[in-house]
ChimeraX commands (.cxc) that place a marker at each C-alpha (Angstrom):
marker #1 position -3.33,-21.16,92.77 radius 0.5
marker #1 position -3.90,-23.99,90.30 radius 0.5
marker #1 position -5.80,-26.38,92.93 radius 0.5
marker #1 position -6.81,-28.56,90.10 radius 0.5
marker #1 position -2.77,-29.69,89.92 radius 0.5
marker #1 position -1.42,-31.79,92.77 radius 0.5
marker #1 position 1.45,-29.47,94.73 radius 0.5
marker #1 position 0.31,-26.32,93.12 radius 0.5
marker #1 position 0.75,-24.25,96.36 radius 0.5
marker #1 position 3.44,-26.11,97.94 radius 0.5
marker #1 position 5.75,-24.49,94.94 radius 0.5
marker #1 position 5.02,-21.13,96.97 radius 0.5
marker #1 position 5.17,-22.03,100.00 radius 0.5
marker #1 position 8.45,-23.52,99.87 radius 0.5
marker #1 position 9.49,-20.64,98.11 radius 0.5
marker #1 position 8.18,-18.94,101.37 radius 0.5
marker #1 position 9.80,-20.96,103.86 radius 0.5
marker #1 position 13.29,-20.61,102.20 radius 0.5
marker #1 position 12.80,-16.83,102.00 radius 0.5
marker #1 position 12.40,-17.22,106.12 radius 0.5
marker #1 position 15.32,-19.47,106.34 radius 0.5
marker #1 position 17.62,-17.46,104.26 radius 0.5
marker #1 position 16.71,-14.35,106.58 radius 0.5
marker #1 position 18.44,-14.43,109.95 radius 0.5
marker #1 position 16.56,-13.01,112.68 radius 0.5
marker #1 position 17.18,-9.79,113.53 radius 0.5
marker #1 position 16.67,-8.48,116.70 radius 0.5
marker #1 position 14.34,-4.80,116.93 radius 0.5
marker #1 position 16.59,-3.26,119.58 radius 0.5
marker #1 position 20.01,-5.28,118.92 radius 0.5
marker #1 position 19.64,-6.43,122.43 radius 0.5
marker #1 position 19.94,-10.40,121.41 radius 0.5
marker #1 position 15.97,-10.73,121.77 radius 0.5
marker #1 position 14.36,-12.66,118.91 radius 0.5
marker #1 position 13.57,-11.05,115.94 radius 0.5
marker #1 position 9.98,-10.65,114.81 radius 0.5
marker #1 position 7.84,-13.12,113.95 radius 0.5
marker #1 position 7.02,-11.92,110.26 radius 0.5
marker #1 position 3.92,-14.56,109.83 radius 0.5
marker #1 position 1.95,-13.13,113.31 radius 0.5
marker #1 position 2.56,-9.67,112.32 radius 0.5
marker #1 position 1.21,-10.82,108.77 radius 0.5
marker #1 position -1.97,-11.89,110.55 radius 0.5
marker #1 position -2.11,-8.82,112.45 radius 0.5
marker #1 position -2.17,-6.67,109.61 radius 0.5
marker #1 position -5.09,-9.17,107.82 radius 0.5
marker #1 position -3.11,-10.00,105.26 radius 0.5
marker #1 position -5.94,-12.94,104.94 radius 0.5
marker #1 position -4.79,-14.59,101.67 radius 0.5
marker #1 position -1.58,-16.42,100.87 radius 0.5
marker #1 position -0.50,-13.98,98.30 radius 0.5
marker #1 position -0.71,-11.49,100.71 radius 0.5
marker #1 position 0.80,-13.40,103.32 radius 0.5
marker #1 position 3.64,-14.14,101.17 radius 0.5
marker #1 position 4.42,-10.77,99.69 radius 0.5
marker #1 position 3.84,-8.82,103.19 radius 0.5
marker #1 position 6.69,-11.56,104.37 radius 0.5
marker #1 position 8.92,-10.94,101.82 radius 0.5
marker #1 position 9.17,-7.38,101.52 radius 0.5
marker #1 position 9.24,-7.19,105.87 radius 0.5
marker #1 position 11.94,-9.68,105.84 radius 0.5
marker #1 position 14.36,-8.26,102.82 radius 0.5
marker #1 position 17.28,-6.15,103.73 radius 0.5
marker #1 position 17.11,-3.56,100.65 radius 0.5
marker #1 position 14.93,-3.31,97.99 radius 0.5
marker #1 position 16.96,-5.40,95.77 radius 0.5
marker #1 position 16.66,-8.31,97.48 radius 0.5
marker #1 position 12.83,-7.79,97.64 radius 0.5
marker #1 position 12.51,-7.32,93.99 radius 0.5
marker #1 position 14.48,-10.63,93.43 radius 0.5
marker #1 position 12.46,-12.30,96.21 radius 0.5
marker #1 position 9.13,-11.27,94.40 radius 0.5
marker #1 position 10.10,-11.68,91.17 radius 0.5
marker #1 position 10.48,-15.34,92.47 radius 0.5
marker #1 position 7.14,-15.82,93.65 radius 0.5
marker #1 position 6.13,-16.25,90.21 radius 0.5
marker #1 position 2.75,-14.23,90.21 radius 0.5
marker #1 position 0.44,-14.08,87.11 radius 0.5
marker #1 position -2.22,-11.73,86.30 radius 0.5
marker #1 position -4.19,-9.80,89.05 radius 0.5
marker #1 position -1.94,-11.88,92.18 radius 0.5
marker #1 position 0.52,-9.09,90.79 radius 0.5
marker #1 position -1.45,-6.09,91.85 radius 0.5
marker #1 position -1.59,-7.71,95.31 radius 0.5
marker #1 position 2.34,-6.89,96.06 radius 0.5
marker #1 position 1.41,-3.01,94.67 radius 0.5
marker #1 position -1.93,-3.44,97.50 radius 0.5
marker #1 position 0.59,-4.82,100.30 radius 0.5
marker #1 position 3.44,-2.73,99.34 radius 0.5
marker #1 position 1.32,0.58,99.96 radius 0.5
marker #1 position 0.06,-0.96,103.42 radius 0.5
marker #1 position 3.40,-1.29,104.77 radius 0.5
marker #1 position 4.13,2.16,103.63 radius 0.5
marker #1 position 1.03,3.09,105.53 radius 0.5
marker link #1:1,2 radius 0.2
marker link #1:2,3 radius 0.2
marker link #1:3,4 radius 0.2
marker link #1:4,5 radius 0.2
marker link #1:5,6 radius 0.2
marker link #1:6,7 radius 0.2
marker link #1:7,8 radius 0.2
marker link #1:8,9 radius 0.2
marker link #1:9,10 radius 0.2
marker link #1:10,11 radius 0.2
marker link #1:11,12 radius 0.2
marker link #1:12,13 radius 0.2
marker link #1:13,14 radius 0.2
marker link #1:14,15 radius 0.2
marker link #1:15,16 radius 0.2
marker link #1:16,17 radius 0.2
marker link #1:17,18 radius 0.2
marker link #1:18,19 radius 0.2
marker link #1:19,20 radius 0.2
marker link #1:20,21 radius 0.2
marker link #1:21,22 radius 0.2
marker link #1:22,23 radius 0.2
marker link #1:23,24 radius 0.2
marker link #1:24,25 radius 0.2
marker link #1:25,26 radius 0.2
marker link #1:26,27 radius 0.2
marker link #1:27,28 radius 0.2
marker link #1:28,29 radius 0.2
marker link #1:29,30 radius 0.2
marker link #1:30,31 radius 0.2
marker link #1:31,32 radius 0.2
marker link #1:32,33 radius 0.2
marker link #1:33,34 radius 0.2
marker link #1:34,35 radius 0.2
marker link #1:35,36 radius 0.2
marker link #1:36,37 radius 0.2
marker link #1:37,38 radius 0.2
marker link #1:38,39 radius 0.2
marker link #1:39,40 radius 0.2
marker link #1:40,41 radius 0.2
marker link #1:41,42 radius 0.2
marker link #1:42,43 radius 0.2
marker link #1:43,44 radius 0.2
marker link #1:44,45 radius 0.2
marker link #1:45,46 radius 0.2
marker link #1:46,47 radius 0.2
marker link #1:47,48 radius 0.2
marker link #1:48,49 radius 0.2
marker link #1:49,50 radius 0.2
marker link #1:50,51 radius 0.2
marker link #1:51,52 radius 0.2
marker link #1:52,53 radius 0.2
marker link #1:53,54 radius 0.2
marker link #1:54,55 radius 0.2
marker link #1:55,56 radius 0.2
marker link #1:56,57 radius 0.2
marker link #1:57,58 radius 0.2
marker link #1:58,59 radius 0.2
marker link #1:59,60 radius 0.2
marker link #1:60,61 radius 0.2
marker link #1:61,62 radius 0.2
marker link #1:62,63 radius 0.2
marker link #1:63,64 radius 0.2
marker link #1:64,65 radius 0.2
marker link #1:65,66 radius 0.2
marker link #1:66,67 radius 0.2
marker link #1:67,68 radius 0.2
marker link #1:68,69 radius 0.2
marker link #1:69,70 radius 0.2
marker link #1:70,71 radius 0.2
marker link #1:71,72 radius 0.2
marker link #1:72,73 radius 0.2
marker link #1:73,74 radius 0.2
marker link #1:74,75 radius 0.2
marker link #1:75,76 radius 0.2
marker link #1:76,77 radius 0.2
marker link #1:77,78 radius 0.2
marker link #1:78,79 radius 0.2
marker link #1:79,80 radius 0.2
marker link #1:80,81 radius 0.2
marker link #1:81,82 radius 0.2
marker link #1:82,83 radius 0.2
marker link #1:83,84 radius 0.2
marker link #1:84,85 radius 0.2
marker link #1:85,86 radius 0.2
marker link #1:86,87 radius 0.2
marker link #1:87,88 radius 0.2
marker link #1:88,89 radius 0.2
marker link #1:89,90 radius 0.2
marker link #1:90,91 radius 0.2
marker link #1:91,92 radius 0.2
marker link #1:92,93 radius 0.2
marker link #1:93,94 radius 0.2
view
């Protein structure tokens, strides 16, 4: 980010938070258990920058690709933190 400008990276990570508080939990066997924990799974896959953290979020936590695109798109990525969601995007494919 820009860590020369006070509040840089609290732009995405509000942006990040919202995207988790927009999302309602859903449950992996419909059974009324909580729903996953999208930041732990994040770590588990070493998604060890923010950009990475934040894209693998997104795209995990979107119901159809639509709402992914819309969700990254918001982000606001510039320059090679773009070719991170293409990295991510193949991991979770993986």
């Amino acid at each position: 980010g820009l860590w020369w400008l006070s509040g840089s990276d609290l732009r995405k990570q509000a942006m990040l938070n919202s995207a988790l508080a927009d999302r309602p939990r859903r449950s992996s066997d419909g059974a009324g258990q909580p729903g996953h924990d999208y930041l732990k799974l994040a770590a588990d896959q070493r998604m060890n920058t923010d950009i990475r953290r934040s894209v693998f979020v997104v795209i995990m936590s979107s119901e159809d690709y639509m709402e992914a695109f819309e969700k990254l798109h918001g982000l606001g990525l510039k320059g090679s933190q773009e070719r991170e969601m293409s990295r991510v995007l193949l991991h979770c494919c993986l």
